[in-house]
C-alpha positions in Angstrom: 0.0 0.0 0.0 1.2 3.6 -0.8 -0.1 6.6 0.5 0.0 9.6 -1.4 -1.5 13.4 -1.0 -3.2 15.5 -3.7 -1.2 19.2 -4.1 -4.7 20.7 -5.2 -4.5 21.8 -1.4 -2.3 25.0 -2.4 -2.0 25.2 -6.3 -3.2 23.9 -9.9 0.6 24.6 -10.8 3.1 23.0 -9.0 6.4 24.7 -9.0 9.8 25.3 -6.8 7.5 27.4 -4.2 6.1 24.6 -3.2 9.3 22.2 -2.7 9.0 23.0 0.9 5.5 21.9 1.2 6.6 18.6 -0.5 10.1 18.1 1.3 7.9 17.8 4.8 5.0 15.8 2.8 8.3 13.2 2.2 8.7 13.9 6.4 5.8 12.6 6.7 5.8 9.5 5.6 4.2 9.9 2.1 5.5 7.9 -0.7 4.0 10.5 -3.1 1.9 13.1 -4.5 -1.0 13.9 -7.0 0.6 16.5 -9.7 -2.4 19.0 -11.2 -2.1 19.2 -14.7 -4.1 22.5 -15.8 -0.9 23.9 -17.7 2.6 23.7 -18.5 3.9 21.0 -20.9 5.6 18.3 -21.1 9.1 19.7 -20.4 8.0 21.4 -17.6 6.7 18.4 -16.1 9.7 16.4 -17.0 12.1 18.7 -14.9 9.0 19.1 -12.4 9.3 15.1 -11.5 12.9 15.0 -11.4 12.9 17.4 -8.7 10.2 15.0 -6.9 12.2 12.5 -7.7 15.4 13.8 -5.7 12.8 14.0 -2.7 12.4 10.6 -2.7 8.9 10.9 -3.8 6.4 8.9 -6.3 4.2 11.1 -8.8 1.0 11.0 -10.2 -1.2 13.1 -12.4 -4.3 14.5 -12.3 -6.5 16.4 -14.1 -9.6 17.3 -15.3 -12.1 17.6 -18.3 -12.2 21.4 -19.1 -14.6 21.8 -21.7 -14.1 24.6 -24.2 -14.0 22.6 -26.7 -13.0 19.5 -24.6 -16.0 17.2 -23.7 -16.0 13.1 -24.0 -19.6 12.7 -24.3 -20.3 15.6 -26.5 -22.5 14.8 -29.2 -20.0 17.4 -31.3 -17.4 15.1 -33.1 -14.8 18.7 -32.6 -15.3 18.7 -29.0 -15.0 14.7 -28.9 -11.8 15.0 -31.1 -10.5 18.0 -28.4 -11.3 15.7 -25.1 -8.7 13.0 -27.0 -6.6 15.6 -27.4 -6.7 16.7 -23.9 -6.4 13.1 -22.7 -2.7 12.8 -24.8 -1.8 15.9 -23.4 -2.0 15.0 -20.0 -0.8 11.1 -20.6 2.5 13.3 -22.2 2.6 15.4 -19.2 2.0 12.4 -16.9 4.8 10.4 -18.7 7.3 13.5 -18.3 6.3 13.6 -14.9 7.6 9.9 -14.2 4.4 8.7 -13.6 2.8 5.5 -14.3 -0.8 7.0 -12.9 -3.0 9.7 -14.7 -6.6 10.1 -12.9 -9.3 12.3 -12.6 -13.1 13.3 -13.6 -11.6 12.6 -17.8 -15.3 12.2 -19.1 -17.3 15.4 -19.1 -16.8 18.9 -18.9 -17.2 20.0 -14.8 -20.3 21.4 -13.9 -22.3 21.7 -17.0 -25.7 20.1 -16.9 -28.3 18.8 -19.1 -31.4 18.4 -17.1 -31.4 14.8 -17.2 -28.6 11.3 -16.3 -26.1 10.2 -18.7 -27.5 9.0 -22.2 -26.8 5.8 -24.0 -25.3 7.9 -27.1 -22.8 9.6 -24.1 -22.2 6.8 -23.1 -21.0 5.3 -26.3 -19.4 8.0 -27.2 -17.1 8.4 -23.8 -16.4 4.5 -24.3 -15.1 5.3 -28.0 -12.7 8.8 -26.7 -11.4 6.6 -24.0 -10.4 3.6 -25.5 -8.6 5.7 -27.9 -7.0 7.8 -24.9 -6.3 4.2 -22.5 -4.4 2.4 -26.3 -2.4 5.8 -26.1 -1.5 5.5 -22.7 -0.4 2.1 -22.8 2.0 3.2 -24.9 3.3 5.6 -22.6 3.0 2.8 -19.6 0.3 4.9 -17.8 -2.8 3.8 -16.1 -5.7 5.8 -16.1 -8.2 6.4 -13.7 -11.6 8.0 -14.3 -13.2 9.3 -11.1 -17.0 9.7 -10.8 -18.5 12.8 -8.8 -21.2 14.0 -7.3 -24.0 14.8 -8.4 -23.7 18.1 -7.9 -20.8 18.8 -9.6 -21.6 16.6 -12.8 -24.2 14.4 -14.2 -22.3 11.8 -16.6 -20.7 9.8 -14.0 -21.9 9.7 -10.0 -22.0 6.1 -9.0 -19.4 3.2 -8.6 -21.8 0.7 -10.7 -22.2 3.3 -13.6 -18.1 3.8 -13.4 -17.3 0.1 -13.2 -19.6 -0.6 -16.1 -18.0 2.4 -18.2 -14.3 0.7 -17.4 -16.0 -2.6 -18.5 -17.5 -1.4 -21.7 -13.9 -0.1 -22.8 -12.0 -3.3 -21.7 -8.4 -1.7 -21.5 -6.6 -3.1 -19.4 -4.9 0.2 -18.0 -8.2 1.8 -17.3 -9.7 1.9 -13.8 -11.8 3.9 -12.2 -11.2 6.5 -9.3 -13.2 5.4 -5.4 -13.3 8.6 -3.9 -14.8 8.4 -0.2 -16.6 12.1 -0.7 -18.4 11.4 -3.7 -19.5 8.1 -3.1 -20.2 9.4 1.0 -23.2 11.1 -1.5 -23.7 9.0 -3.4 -23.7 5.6 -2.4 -26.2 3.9 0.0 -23.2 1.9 1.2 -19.4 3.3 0.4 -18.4 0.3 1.8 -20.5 -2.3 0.3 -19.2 -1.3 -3.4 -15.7 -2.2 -2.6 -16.2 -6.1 -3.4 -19.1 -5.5 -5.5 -16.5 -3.5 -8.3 -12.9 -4.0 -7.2 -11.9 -5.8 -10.2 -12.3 -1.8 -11.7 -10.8 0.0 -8.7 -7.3 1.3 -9.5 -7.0 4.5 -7.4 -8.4 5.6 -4.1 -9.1 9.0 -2.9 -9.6 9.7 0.8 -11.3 12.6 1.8 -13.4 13.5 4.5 -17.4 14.3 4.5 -16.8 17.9 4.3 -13.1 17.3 2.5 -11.6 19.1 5.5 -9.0 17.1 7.7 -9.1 13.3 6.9 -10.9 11.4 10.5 -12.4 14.5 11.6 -15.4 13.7 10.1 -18.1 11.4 10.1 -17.0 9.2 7.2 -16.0 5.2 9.1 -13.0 5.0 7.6 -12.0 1.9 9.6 -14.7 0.2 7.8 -13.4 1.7 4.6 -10.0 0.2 5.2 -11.2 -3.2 5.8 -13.1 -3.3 2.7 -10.3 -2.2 0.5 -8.0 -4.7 2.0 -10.0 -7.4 2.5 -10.6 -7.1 -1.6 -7.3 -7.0 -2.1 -6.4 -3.7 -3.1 -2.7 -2.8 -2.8 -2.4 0.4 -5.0 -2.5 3.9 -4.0 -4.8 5.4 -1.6 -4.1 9.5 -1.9 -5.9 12.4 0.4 -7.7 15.2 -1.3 -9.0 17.9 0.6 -9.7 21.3 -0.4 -9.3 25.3 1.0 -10.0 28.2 -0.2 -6.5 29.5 -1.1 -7.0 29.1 -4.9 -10.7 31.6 -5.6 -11.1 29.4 -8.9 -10.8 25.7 -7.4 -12.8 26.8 -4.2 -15.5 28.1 -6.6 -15.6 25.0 -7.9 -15.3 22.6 -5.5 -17.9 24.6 -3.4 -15.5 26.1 -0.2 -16.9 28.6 1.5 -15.5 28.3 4.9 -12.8 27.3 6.6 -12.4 23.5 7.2 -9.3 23.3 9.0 -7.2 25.3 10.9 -4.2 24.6 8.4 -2.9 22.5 6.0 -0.3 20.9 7.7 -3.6 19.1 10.0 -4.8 17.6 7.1 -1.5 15.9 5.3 0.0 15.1 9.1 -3.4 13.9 11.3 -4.4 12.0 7.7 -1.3 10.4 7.4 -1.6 8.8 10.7 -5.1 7.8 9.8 -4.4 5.8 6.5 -1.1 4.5 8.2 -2.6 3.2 11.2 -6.1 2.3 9.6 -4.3 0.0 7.2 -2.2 -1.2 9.5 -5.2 -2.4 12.0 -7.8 -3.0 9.3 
């Protein structure tokens, strides 16, 4: 098991300002961290993981669906074309990064709406972008996992059944999909109960607490969590994400109005503890 922390916490560009940051993640105890991908290139990224690298640190990417022109399930062929685009773009980065993970919400654009759930032509036509973008990848030696959200922050993918049957459908062997304890803490009558029912698609966990403040604080039974994962088997990454309201844009976004901790270095060192000793006892 490897524990990892997502650096969404303080940017959506990683860069030598934050070595400090990730020089006391590595004091930690992390073996990693999540890399945003919402610029740069490939070079950047390339340098970027080196420098992670000399930590002793593990890196994965992340990023999103942006729209603009970049949309999965788009009934628009251009916007289709852009999302694969988008998806080799970040499988570049990801490679230059020294990553073999890339994951995220990669199927539609963030929180637009049509009124209604996901339709079978969406559907079709998400299967068709990412099969393209997972062949790619495999090139590269990159796994990909898409995450599902909430509801309220997209319609196309909310549950673990309607994520696991997407990663079906495409049948690469380097696509997963993303457990995230937030979402699915919406989502799901049971976040535990889908572990067994869909592991065989799992291939990235996100911890993150009800309110995505500081991991244990919350109401989430993470113990339970635990236990599920490992009893199924899973021995991959499991990564905290929790959110502030340093960046305007990403708190916008991800709905942060308040404060949810009294500072960052809470949420990476009391979550920590948590995954370490929950595994450990699960």
């Amino acid at each position: 098991m490897k524990l990892g922390f997502n650096m969404l916490l303080w940017a959506t560009h990683v860069s030598d300002a934050h070595m400090p940051i990730l020089k006391d993640i590595k004091a930690t105890g992390y073996d990693g961290v999540e890399i945003p991908m919402f610029e740069g290139d490939p070079e950047y990224f390339r340098a970027l993981g080196q420098r992670i690298r000399d930590l002793g640190l593990e890196a994965a990417g992340v990023g999103i669906m942006p729209g603009g022109g970049k949309n999965a399930v788009s009934p628009d062929a251009a916007d289709r074309d852009g999302a694969l685009a988008h998806l080799k773009w970040l499988t570049d980065c990801t490679e230059a990064l020294g990553g073999g993970l890339l994951c995220g919400p990669l199927h539609q654009a963030l929180g637009t709406f049509t009124g209604h759930g996901p339709t079978i032509e969406e559907t079709e036509r998400a299967v068709a972008v990412l099969k393209e973008a997972s062949a790619y990848a495999a090139r590269a030696g990159v796994q990909i996992s898409v995450e599902p959200l909430n509801r309220f922050e997209c319609y196309f993918l909310n549950t673990a059944a309607q994520a696991a049957d997407l990663v079906r459908r495409v049948g690469a062997p380097n696509l997963g999909y993303l457990y995230d304890t937030f979402h699915f803490n919406i989502e799901e009558d049971s976040i535990t109960a889908v572990i067994p029912q869909t592991i065989g698609q799992i291939n990235h966990v996100h911890i993150s607490e009800n309110n995505r403040g500081v991991p244990g604080a919350g109401h989430i039974d993470f113990p339970a969590v635990f236990k599920a994962l490992k009893s199924s088997g899973y021995d991959n990454w499991m990564t905290i994400e929790s959110f502030g309201s340093a960046l305007p844009d990403l708190a916008a976004a991800t709905k942060i109005w308040r404060p949810l901790f009294a500072s960052p270095e809470d949420v990476y060192r009391k979550g920590f503890r948590l995954m370490r000793d929950g595994w450990d006892a699960a």
